[in-house]
Structures are given as C-alpha cells and as structure tokens.
PASEBA-1860 file (N, C-alpha, C; in nm, 3 decimals):
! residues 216
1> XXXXXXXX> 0.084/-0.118/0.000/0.000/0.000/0.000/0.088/0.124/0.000 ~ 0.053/0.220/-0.058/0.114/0.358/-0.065/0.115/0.398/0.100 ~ 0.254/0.462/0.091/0.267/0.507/0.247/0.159/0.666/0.262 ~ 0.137/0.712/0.176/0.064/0.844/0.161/-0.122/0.794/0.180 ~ -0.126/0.728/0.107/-0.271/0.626/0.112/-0.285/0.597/0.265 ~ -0.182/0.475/0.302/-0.241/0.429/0.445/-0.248/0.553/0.581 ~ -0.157/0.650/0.525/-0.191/0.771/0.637/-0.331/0.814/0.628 ~ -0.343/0.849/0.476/-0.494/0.873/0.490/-0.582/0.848/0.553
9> XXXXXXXX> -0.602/0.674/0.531/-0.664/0.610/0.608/-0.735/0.605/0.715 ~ -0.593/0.624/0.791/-0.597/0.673/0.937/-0.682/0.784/0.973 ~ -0.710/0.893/0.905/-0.750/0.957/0.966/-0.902/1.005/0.901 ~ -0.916/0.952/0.748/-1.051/0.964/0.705/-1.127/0.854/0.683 ~ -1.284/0.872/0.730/-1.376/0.779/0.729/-1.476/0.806/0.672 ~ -1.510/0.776/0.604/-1.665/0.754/0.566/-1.794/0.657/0.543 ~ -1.900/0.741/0.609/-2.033/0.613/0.586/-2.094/0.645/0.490 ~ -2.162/0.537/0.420/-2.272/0.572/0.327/-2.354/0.399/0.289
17> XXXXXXXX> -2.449/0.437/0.358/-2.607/0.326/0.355/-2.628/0.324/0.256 ~ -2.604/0.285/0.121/-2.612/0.280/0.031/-2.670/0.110/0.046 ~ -2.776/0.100/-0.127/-2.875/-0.028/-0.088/-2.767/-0.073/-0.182 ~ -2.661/-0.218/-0.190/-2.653/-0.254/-0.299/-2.666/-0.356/-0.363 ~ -2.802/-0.380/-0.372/-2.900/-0.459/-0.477/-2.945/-0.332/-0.577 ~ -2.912/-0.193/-0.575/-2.936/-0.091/-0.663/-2.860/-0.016/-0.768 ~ -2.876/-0.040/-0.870/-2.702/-0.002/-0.973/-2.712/0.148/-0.903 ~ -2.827/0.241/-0.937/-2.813/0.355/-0.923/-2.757/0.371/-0.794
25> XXXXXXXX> -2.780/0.336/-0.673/-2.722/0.393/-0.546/-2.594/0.376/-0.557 ~ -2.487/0.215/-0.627/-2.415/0.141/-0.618/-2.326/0.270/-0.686 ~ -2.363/0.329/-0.808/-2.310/0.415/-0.884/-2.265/0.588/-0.787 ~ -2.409/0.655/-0.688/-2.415/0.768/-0.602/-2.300/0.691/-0.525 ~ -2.266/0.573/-0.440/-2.185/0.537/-0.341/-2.034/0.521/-0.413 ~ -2.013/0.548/-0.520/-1.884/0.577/-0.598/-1.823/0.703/-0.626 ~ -1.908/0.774/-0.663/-1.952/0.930/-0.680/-1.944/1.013/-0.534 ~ -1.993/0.973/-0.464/-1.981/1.047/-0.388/-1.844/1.006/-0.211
33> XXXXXXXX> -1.782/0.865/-0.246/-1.660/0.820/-0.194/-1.535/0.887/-0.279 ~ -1.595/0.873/-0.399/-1.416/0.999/-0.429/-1.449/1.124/-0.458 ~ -1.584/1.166/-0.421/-1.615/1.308/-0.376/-1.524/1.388/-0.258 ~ -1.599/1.265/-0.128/-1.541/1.303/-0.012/-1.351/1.230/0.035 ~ -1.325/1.149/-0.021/-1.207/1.063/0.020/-1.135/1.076/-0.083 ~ -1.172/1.112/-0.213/-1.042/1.083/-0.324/-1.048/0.977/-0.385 ~ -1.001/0.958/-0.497/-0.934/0.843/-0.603/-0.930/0.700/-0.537 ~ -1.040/0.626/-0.569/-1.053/0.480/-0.496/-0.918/0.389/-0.544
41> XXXXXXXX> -0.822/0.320/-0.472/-0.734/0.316/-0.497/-0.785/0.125/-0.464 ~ -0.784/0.113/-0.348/-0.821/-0.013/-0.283/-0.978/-0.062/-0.300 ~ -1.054/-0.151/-0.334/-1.161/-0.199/-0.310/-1.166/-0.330/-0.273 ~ -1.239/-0.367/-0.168/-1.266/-0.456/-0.060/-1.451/-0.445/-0.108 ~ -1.450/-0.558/-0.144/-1.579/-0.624/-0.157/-1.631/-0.711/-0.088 ~ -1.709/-0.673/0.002/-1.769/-0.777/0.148/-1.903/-0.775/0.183 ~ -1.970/-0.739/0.099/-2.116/-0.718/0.112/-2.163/-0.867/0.105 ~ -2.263/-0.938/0.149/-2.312/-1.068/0.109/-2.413/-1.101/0.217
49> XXXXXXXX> -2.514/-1.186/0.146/-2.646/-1.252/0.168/-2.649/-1.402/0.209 ~ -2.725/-1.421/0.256/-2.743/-1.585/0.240/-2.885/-1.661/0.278 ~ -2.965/-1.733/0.221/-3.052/-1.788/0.240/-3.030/-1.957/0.348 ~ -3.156/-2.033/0.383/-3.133/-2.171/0.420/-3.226/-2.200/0.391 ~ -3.266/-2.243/0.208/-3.407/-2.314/0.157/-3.317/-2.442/0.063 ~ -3.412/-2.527/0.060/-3.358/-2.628/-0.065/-3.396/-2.562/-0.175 ~ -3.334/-2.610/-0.289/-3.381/-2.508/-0.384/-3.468/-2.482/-0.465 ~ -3.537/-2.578/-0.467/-3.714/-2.551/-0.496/-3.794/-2.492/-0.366
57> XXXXXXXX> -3.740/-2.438/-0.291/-3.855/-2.402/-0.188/-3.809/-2.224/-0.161 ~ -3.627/-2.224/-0.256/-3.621/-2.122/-0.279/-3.678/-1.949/-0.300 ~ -3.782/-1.847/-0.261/-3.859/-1.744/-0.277/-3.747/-1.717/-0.435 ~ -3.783/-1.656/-0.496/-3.745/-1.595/-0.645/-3.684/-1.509/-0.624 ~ -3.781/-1.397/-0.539/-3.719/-1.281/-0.471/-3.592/-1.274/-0.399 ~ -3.591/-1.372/-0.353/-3.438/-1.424/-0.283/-3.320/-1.419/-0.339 ~ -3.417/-1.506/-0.443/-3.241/-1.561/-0.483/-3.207/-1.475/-0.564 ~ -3.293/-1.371/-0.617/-3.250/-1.195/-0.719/-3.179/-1.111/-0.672
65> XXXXXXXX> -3.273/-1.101/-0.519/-3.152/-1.055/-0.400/-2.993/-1.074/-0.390 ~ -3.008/-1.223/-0.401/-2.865/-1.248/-0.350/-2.775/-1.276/-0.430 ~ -2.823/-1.270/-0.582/-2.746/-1.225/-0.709/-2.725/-1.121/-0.699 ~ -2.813/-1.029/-0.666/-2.778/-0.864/-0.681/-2.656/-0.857/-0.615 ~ -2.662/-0.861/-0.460/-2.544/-0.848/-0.356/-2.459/-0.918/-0.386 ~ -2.457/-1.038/-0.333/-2.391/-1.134/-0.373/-2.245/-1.084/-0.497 ~ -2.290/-1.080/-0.608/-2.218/-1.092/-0.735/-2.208/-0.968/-0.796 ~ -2.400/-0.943/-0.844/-2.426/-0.831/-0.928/-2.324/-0.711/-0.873
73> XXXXXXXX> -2.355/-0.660/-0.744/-2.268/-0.561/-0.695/-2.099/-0.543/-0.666 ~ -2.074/-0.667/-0.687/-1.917/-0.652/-0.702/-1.918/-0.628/-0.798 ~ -1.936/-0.654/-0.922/-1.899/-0.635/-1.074/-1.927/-0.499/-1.078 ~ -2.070/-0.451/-1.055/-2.067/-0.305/-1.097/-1.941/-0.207/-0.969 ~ -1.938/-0.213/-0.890/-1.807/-0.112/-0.826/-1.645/-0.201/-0.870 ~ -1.656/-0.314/-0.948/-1.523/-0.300/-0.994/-1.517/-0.233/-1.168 ~ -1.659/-0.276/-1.213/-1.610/-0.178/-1.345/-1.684/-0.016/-1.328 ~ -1.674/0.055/-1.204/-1.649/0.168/-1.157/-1.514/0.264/-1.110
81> XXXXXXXX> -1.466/0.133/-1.074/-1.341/0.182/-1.000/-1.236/0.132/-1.062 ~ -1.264/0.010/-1.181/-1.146/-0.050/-1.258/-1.084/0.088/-1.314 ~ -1.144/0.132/-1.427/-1.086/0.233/-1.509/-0.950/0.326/-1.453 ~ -0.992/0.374/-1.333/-0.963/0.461/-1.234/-0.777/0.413/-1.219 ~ -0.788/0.280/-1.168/-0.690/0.234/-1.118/-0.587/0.213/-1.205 ~ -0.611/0.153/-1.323/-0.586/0.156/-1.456/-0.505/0.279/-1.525 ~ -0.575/0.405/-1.521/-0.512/0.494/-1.536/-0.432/0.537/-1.496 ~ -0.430/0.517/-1.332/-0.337/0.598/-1.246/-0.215/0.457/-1.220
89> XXXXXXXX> -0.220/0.311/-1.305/-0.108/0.220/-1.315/-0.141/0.207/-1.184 ~ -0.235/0.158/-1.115/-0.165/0.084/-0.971/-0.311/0.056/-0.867 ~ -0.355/-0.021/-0.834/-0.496/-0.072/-0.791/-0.495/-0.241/-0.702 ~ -0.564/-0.210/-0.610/-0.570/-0.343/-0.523/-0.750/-0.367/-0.507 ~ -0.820/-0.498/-0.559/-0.894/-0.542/-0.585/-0.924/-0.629/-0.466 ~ -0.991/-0.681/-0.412/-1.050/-0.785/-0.261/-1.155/-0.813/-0.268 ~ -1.200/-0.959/-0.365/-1.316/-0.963/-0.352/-1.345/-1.079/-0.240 ~ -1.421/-1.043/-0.119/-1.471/-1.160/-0.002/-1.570/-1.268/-0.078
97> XXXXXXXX> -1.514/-1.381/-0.126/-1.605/-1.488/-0.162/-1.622/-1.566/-0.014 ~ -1.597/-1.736/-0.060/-1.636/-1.824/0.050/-1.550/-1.938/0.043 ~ -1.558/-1.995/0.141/-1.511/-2.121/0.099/-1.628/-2.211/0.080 ~ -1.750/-2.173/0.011/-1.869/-2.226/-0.050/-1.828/-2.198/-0.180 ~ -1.747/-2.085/-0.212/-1.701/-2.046/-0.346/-1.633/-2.193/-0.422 ~ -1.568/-2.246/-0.353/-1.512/-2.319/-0.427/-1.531/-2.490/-0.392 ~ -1.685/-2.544/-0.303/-1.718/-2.667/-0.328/-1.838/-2.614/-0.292 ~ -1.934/-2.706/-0.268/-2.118/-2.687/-0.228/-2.137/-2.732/-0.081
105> XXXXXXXX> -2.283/-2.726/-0.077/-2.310/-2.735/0.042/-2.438/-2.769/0.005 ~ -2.554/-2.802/0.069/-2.703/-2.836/0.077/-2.789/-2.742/0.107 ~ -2.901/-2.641/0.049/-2.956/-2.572/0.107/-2.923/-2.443/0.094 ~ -2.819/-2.438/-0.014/-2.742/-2.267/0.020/-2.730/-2.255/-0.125 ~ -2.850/-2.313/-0.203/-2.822/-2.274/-0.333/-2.750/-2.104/-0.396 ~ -2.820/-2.024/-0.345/-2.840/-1.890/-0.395/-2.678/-1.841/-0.325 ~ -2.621/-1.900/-0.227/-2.477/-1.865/-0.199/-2.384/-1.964/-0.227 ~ -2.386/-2.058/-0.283/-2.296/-2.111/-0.316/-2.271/-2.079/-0.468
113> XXXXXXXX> -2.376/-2.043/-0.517/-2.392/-2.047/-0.684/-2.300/-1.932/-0.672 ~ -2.369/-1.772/-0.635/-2.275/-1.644/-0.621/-2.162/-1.671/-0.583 ~ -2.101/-1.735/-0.459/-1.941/-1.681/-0.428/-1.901/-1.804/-0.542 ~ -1.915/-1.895/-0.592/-1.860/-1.942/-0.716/-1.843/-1.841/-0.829 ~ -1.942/-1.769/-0.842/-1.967/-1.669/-0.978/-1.814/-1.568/-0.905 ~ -1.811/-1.516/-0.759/-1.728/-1.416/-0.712/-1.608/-1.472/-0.776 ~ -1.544/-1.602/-0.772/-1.450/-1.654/-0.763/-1.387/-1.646/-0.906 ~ -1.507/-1.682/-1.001/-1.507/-1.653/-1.194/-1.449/-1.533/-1.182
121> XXXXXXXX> -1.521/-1.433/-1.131/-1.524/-1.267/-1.185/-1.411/-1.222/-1.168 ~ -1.364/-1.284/-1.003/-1.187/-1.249/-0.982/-1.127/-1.281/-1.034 ~ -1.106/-1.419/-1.120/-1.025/-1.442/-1.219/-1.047/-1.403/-1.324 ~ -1.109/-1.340/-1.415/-1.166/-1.280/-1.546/-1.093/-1.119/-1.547 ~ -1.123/-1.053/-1.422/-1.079/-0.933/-1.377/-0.936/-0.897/-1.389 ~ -0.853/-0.991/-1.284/-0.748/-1.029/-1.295/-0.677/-0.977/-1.410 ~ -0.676/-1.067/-1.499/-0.665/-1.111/-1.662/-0.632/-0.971/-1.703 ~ -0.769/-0.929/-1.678/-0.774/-0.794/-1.787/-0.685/-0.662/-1.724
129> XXXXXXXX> -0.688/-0.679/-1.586/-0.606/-0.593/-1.498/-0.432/-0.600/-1.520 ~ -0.400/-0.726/-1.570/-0.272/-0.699/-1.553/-0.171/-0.601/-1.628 ~ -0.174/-0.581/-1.691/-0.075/-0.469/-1.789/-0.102/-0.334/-1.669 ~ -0.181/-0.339/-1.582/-0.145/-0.210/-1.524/-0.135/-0.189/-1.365 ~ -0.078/-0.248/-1.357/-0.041/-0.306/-1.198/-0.159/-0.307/-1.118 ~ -0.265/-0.328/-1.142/-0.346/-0.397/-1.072/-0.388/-0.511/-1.022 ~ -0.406/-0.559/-0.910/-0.433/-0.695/-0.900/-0.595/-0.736/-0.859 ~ -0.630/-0.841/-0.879/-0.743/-0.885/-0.810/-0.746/-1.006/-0.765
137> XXXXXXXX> -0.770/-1.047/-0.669/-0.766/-1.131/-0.556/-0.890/-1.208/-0.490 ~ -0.946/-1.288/-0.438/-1.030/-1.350/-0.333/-1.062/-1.401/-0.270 ~ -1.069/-1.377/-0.156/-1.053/-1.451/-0.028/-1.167/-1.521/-0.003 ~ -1.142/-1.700/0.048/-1.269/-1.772/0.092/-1.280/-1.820/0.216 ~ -1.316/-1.724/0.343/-1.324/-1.765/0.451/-1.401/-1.856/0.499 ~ -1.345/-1.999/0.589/-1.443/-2.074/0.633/-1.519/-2.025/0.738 ~ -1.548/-2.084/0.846/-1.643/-2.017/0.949/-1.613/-1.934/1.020 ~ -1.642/-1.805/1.034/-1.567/-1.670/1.058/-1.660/-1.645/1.196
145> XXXXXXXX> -1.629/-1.531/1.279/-1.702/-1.518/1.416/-1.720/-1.356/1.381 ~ -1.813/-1.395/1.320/-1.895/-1.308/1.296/-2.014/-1.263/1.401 ~ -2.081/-1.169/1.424/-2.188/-1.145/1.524/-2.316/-1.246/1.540 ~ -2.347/-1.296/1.415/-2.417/-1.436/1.370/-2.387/-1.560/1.445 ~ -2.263/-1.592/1.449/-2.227/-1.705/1.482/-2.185/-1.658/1.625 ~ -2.181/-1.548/1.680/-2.107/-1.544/1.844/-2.220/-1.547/1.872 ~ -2.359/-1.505/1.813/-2.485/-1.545/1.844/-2.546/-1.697/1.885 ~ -2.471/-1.762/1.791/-2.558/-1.899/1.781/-2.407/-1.971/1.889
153> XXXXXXXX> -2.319/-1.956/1.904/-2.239/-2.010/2.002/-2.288/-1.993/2.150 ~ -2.333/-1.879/2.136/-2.421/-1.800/2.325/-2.499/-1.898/2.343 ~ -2.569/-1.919/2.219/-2.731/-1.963/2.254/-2.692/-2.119/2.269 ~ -2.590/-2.173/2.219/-2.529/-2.290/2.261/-2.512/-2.349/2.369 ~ -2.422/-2.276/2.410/-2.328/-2.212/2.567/-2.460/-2.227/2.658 ~ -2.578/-2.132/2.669/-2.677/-2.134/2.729/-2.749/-2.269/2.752 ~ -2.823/-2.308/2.619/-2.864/-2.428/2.692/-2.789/-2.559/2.713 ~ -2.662/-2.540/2.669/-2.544/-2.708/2.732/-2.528/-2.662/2.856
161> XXXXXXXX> -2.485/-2.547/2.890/-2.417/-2.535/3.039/-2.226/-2.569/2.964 ~ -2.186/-2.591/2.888/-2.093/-2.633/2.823/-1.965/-2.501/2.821 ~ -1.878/-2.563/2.842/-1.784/-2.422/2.845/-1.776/-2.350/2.664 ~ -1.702/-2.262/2.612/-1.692/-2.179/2.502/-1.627/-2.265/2.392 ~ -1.514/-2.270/2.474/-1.399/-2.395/2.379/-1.518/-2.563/2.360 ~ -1.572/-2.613/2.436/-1.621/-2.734/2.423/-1.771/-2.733/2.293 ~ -1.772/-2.550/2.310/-1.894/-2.535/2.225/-1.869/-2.523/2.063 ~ -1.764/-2.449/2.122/-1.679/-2.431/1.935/-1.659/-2.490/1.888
169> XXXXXXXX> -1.600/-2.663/1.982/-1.552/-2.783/1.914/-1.687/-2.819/1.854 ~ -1.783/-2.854/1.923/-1.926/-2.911/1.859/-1.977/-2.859/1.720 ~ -1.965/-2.681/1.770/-2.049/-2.615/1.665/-1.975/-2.631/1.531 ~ -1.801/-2.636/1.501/-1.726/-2.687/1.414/-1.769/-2.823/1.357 ~ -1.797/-2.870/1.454/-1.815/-3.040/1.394/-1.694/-3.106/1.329 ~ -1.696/-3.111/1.205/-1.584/-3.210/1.120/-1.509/-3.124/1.009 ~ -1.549/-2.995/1.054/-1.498/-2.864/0.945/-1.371/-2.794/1.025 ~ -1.314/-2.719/0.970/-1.191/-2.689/1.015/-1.136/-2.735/1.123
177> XXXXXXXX> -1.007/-2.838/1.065/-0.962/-2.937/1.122/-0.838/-2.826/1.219 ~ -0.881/-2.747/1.212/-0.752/-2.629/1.311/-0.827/-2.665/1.460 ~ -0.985/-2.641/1.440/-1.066/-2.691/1.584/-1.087/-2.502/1.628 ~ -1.044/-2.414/1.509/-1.061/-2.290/1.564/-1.132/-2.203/1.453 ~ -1.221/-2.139/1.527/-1.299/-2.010/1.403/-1.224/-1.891/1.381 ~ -1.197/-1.873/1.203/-1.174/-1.767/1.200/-1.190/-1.635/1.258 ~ -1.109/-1.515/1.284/-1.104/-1.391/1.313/-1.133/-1.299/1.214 ~ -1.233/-1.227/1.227/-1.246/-1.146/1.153/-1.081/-1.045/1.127
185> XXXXXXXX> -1.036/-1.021/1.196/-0.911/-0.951/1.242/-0.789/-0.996/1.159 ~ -0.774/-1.154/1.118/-0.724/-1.239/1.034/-0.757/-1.207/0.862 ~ -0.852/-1.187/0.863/-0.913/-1.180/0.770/-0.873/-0.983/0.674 ~ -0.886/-0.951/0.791/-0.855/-0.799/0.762/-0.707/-0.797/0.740 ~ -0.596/-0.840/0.845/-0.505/-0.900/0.774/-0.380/-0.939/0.643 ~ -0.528/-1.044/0.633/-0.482/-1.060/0.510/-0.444/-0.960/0.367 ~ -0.611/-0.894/0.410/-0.591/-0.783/0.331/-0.547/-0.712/0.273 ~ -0.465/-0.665/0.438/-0.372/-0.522/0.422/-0.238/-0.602/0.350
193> XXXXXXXX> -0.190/-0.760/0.360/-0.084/-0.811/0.275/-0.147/-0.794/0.179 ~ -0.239/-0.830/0.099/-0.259/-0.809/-0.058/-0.262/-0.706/-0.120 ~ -0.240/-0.596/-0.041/-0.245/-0.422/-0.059/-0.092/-0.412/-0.066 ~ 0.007/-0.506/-0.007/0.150/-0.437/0.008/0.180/-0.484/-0.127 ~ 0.345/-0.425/-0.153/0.424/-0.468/-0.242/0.430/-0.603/-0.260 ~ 0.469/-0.673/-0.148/0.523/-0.814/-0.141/0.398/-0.891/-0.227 ~ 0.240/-0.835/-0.267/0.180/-0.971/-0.310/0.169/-0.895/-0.443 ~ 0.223/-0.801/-0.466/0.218/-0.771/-0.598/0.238/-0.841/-0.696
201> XXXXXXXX> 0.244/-0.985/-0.722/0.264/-1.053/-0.824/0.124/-1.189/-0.769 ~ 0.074/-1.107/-0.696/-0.020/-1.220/-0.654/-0.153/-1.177/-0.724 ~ -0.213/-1.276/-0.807/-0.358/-1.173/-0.860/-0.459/-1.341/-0.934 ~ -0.550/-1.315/-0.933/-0.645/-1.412/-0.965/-0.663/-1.504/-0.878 ~ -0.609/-1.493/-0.756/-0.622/-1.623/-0.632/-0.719/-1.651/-0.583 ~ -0.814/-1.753/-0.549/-0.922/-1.748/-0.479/-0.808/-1.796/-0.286 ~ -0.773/-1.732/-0.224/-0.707/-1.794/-0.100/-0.817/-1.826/-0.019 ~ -0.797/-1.923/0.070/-0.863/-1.973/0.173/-0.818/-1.928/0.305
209> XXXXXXXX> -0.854/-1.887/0.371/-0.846/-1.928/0.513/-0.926/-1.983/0.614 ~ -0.905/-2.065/0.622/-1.051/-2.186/0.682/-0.991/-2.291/0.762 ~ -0.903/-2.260/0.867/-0.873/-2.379/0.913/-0.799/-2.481/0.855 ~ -0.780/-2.487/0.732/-0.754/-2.645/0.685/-0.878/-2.686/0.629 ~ -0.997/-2.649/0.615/-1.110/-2.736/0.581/-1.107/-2.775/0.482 ~ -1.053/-2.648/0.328/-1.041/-2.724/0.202/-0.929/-2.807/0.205 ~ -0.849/-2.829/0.260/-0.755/-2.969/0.266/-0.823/-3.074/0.277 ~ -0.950/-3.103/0.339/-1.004/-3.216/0.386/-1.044/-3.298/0.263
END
C-alpha cells in the first residue's frame, strides 16, 4: 500500500447506507466516496447474503436478492473503479467470496452459486487488470465469528451449560480441522498483505483461510 494512502486512512472515514441490490445507489456510493475521500485506490468487496431453503422451496425474490449483492454488486463497483486504477497504473482489488465459493453445500443454493460466480469474476478481472499493476484477488473464509455465529455459540453455551472452547468444538463439527474459528481480524489481515508490495505478483487467487477445511 502507498505510504501516503495508508496515512490517509488513518485519519478519514466515511459512511454511506447505500442499498446494494441498486445499480443507481451502487453508482451515487462511488460518486460520492471519491467526492469526499479521493481516487478509490483499494476496493474490498464484502457485502453478502445468504438464504437456508432447498432449492425448490427457494422465494425468487431471494435468490434476485442475492445475485444482486452477492455478485451483481461486485462487478458493478469493480467496473467503476477499474478504469480509475488503470489509469493511475496501480490498484488493489478484494473480492470476499467463501469457501462455498469453491465446493457446495445443501440448502445454500443462492450462496454457493454467487461466491462461485465471485470466484469466476476475480479471475476474469485479474486477466484484464494486468498490464497495469493492478491486481485482483479472493478470499474464501471458512467459518468466521462473525456477530451471527457469536450469536448462535451464546445460545449454545446457554442451553449445554458447556464451556466456550467445548462449544466451538461441537459447533465446528468435522470442518476446520484447526478446531478454531476464523477472526475477523485475520481476515482484515490478510488484506492489508494483498495491498502491500510483497503480493504484488499475486492476482487471480481465490485464497482460503478456513482452518484447513479445504484440505479435507
């Protein structure tokens, strides 16, 4: 990462609620980030949905949804911000798939199909990015501790009487053979390496961090 960039960082923030299942907002939330912050240099794509229907019992509405988010909306803020990076020779790409991205699961039609599609787009992107030092990248985290899951670990915890560690082992089951849930913190991480020099020759990757699970 540019040493001038990550100072920035530090000290500017911005929010914006932007819906993005909406090209038009998806487009105002581009427009108006290098309004207030400047020349998008980095994009981190982490927005995502997920259903638990089989897939005939699937809502329609759903699964449009979770194309939109899911997929649809990475593509439109990378060919927003591709050009950009392109011009100015130098761009770091992060798209958050899954580690559903790259085998299936039962029941998760509408997210397994998308972070597969995430996983295409990063490599397609890639491709076209390279002549100008851009990279694109994507990360497939296995079970992350997320507010979701510190949720469903509590509610665990609660009715076993079971200590934290004995709950994590259960709630893991036979998936990441580490016996530990990702960090969001890990994950961020990673990131900031795919932003430095050193992965600058790194681009079209789907990486995992999951424990070990895709080893299994």
């Amino acid at each position: 990462m540019r040493q001038g960039l990550a100072d920035e960082c530090r000290v500017k923030v911005g929010f914006n609620g932007a819906d993005l299942s909406d090209v038009g907002q998806i487009e105002e939330l581009v427009r108006a980030t290098e309004g207030e912050l400047g020349p998008i240099e980095i994009l981190v794509n982490n927005a995502g949905v997920r259903n638990a229907y089989a897939i005939e019992e699937l809502p329609v509405d759903r699964w449009n949804y979770a194309v939109a988010v899911n997929l649809s909306a990475q593509f439109h803020l990378i060919r927003l911000t591709l050009p950009g990076m392109r011009s100015r020779h130098w761009g770091r790409i992060v798209n958050i798939a899954s580690k559903w991205g790259l085998t299936g699961t039962v029941n998760r039609s509408d997210y397994v199909a998308t972070k597969h599609g995430v996983v295409g787009l990063t490599r397609a992107v890639a491709l076209e990015a390279l002549p100008y030092r851009v990279t694109c990248n994507a990360i497939c985290p296995g079970l992350t501790l997320t507010p979701h899951v510190e949720r469903q670990i509590k509610e665990r915890m609660d009715k076993s009487g079971k200590s934290y560690e004995e709950t994590v082992k259960e709630y893991l089951g036979q998936r990441q053979p580490s016996g530990r849930i990702v960090r969001p913190e890990q994950i961020g991480d990673l990131i900031v390496f795919l932003c430095s020099d050193a992965a600058s020759e790194m681009t079209g990757s789907p990486i995992n961090i999951d424990g070990g699970w895709h080893a299994l």
